[in-house]
C-alpha positions as MATLAB code, in Angstrom:
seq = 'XXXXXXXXXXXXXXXXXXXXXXXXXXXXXXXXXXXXXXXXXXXXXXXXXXXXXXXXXXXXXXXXXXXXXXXXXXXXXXXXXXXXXXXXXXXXXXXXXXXXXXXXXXXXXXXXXXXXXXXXXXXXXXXXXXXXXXXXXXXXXXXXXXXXXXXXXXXXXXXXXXXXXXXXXXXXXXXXXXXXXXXXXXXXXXXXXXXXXXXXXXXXXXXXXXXXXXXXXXXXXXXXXXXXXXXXXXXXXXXXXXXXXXXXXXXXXXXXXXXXXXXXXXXXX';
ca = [
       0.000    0.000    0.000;
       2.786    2.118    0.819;
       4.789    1.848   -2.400;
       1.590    2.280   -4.178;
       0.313    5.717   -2.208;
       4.434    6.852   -3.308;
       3.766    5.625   -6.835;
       0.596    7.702   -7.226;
       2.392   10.779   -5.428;
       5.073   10.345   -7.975;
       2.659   10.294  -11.080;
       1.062   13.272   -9.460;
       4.062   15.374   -9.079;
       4.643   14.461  -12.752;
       1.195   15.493  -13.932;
       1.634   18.751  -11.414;
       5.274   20.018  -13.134;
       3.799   19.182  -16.438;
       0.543   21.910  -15.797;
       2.622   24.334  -14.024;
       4.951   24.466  -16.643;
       2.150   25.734  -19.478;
       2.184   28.964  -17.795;
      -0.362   30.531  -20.977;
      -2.473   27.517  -20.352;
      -3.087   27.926  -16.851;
      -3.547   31.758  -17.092;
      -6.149   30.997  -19.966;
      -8.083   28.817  -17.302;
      -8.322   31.437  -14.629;
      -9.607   34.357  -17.292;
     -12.429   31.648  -18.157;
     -13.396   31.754  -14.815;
     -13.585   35.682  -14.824;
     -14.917   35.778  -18.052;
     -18.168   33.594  -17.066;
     -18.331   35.658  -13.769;
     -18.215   38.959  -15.692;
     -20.917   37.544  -18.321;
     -23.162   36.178  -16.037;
     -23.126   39.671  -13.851;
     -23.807   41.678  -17.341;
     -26.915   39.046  -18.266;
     -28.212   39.856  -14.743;
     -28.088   43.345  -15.490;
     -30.002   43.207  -18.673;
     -32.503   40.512  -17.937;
     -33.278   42.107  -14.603;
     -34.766   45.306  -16.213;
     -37.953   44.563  -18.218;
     -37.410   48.765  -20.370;
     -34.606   47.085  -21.518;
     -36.073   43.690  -23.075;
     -39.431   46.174  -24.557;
     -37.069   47.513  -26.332;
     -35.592   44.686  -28.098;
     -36.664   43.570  -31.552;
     -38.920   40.311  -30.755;
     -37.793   38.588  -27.679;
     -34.139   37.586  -25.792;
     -34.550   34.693  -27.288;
     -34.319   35.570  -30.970;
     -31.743   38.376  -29.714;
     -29.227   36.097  -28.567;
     -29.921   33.274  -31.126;
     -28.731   35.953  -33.688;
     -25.971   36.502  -31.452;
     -24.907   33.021  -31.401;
     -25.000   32.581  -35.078;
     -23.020   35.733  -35.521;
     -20.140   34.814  -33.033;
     -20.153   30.969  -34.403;
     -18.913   32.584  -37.684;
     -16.235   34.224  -35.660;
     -15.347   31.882  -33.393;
     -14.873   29.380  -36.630;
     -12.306   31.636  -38.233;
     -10.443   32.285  -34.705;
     -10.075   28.467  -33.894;
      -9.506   26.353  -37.484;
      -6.012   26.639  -38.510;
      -4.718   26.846  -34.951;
      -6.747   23.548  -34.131;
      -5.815   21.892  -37.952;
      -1.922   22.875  -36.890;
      -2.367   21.070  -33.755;
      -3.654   17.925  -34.955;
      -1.262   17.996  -38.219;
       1.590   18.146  -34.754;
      -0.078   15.227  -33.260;
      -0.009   13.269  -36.021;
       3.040   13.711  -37.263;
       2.204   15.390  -40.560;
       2.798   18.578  -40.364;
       6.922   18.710  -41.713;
       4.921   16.514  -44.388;
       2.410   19.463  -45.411;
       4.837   22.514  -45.165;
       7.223   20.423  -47.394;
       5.297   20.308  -50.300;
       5.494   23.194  -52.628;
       1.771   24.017  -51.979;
       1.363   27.423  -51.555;
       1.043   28.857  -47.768;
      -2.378   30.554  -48.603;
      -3.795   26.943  -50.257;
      -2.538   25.315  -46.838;
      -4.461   27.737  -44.630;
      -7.946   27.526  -46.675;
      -7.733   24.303  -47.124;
      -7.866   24.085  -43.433;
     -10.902   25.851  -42.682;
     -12.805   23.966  -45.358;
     -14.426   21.122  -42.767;
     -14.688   23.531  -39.534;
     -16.827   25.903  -42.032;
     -19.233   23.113  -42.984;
     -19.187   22.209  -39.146;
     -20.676   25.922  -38.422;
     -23.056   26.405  -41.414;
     -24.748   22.590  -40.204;
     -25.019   24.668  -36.387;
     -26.340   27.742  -37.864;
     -28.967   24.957  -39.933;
     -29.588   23.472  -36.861;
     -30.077   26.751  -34.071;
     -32.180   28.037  -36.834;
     -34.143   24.848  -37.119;
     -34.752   24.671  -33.284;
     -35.173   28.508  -33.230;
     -38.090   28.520  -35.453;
     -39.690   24.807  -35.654;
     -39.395   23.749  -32.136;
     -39.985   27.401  -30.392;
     -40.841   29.633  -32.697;
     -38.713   32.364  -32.750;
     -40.066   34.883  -34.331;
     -36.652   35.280  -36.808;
     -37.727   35.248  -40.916;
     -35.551   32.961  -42.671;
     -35.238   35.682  -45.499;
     -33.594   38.090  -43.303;
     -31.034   35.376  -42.525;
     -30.236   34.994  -46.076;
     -30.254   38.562  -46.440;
     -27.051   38.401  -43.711;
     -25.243   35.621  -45.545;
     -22.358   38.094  -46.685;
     -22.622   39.906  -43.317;
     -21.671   36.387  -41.844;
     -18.501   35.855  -44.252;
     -17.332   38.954  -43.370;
     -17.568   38.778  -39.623;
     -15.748   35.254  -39.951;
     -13.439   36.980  -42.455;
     -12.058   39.628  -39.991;
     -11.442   36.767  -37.412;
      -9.017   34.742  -39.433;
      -6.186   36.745  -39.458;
      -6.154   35.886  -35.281;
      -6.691   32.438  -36.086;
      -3.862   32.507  -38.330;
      -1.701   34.084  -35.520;
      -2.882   31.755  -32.942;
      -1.139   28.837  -35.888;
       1.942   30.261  -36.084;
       2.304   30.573  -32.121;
       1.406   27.202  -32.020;
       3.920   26.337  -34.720;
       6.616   28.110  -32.672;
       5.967   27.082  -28.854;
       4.151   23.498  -29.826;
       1.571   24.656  -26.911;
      -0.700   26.980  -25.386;
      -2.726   29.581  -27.343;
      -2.709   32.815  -26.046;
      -4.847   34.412  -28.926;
      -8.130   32.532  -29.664;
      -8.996   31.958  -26.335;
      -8.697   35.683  -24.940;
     -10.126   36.476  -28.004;
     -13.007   34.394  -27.841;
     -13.819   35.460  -24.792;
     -13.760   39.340  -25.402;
     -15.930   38.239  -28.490;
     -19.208   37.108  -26.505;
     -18.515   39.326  -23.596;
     -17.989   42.742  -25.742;
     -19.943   41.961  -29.261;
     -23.428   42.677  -27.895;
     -23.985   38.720  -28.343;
     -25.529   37.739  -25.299;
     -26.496   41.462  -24.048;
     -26.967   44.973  -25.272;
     -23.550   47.224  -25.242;
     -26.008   49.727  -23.378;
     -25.514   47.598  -20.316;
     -21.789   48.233  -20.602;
     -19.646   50.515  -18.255;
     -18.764   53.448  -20.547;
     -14.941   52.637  -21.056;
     -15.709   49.058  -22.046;
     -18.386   49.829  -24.756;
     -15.551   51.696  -25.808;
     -13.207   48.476  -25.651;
     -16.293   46.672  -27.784;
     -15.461   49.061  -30.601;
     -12.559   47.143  -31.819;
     -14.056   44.063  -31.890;
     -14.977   43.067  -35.037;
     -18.088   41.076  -34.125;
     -19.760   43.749  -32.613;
     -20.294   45.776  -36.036;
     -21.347   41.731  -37.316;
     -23.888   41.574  -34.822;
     -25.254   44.535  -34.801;
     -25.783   44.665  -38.878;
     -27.148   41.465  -39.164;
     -29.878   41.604  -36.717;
     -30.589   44.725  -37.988;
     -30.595   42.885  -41.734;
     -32.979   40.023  -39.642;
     -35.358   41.726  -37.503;
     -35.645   44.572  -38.929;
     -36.119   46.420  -42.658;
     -32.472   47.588  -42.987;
     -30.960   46.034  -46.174;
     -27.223   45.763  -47.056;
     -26.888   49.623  -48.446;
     -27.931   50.328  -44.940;
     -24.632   48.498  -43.396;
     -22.360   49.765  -44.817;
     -20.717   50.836  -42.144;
     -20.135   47.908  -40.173;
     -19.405   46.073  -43.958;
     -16.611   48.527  -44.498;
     -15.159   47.933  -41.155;
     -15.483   44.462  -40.961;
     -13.795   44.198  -44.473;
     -11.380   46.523  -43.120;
     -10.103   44.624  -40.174;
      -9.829   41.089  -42.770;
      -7.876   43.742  -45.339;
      -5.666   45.259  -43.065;
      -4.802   42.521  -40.828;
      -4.763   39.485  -43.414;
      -1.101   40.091  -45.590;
       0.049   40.175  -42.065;
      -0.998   37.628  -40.253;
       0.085   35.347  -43.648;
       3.753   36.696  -43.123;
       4.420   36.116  -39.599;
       3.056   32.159  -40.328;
       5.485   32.558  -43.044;
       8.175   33.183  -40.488;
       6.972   30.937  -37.997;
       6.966   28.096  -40.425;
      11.111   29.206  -41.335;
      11.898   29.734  -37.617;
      10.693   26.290  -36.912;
      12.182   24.768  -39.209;
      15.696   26.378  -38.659;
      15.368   25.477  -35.725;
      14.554   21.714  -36.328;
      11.180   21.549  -34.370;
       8.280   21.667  -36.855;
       7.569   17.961  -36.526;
       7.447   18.207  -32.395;
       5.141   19.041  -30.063;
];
């Protein structure tokens, strides 16, 4: 019993040096804890005053199944070729990939091919529950009205998902992009609340994040009469940020992919 209570002790000390050694990855699960702390109190705000549900379009319901939908798209473009890297490490055919003369850009699309399907069958299926099973009161023409509105929110989010690959490719582990990013997505995008219910200085924050102009334009496009000409704000921003932010996010993945394999670690992890 003895040498069995020093074997697990051992094993645990092993497991223990292995966690604490992830620093990223253990700061990324103490923000989640603030993050669903900070949400929860902003819900509570919102829901607990009935002026501010009269004045949504239809119900909370409808206003946060938009939401969802909207950040889905974003969340898609944040996580793909960070998650595809990882599993390409894992498997051991990554070296394999970046060796072939394919060209960086045809790697990196190729890659967000089956985690795009994945969140056009949820957006099928929250809009299937939404409207068959409780009856949202969301038209289905309005949602294919926001179609481009969608592929422009994800859009603006890949060049992060991009960055959170070549990180990846560099340290093998821990993300410190997508998942902070993620998080300020739902909490500051107007997602699961209004931005009204913000403190003044972070409605402010919300400004620069590119889901917030994607959710606000495309419930506009669903509940209400606005059509794309009346968008084109939050279209010229959100095309902005994928412009802008695109060329370089390709370039340091470039260099990440060069560093690591100077350095002779592109097939570890």
């Amino acid at each position: 019993m003895r040498a069995d209570l020093r074997r697990i002790r051992a094993i645990g000390k092993k497991e223990l040096i292995t966690l604490t050694s992830y620093k990223i990855n253990m700061i990324m699960n103490i923000l989640n804890l603030w993050y669903f702390a900070i949400s929860f109190y902003f819900i509570g705000e919102f829901v607990g005053d009935p002026e501010s549900i009269r004045e949504l379009d239809g119900g909370y319901f409808e206003f946060v199944l938009i939401g969802a939908i909207v950040t889905s798209f974003a969340i898609v473009g944040m996580q793909s070729f960070g998650g595809q890297i990882r599993e390409e490490q894992n498997e051991g055919t990554l070296e394999a990939i970046l060796a072939t003369p394919t060209p960086m850009w045809t790697i990196l699309a190729a890659s967000y091919i089956v985690p795009a399907i994945f969140v056009i069958a949820e957006t099928i299926v929250l809009v299937i529950v939404g409207l068959g099973i409780f009856g949202a009161g969301i038209p289905v023409g309005g949602l294919l009205k926001a179609i481009p509105l969608l592929l422009l929110t994800t859009a603006s989010f890949v060049p992060l998902g991009i960055f959170s690959a070549a990180f990846i490719v560099l340290v093998k582990r821990g993300d410190p992009f997508s998942g902070p990013a993620r998080q300020l997505t739902l909490l500051l995008s107007g997602a699961l609340y209004p931005l009204s219910v913000l403190p003044g200085w972070l409605a402010a924050v919300a400004k620069i994040v590119p889901a917030t102009y994607g959710v606000r334009a495309t419930r506009q496009l669903v509940q209400g009469d606005a059509g794309l000409g009346d968008v084109t704000f939050e279209i010229a921003v959100l095309a902005g940020f994928a412009v802008v932010a695109m060329p370089l996010a390709i370039l340091v993945f470039r260099r990440a992919v060069t560093e690591a394999r100077r350095a002779g670690t592109l097939a570890t992890y």
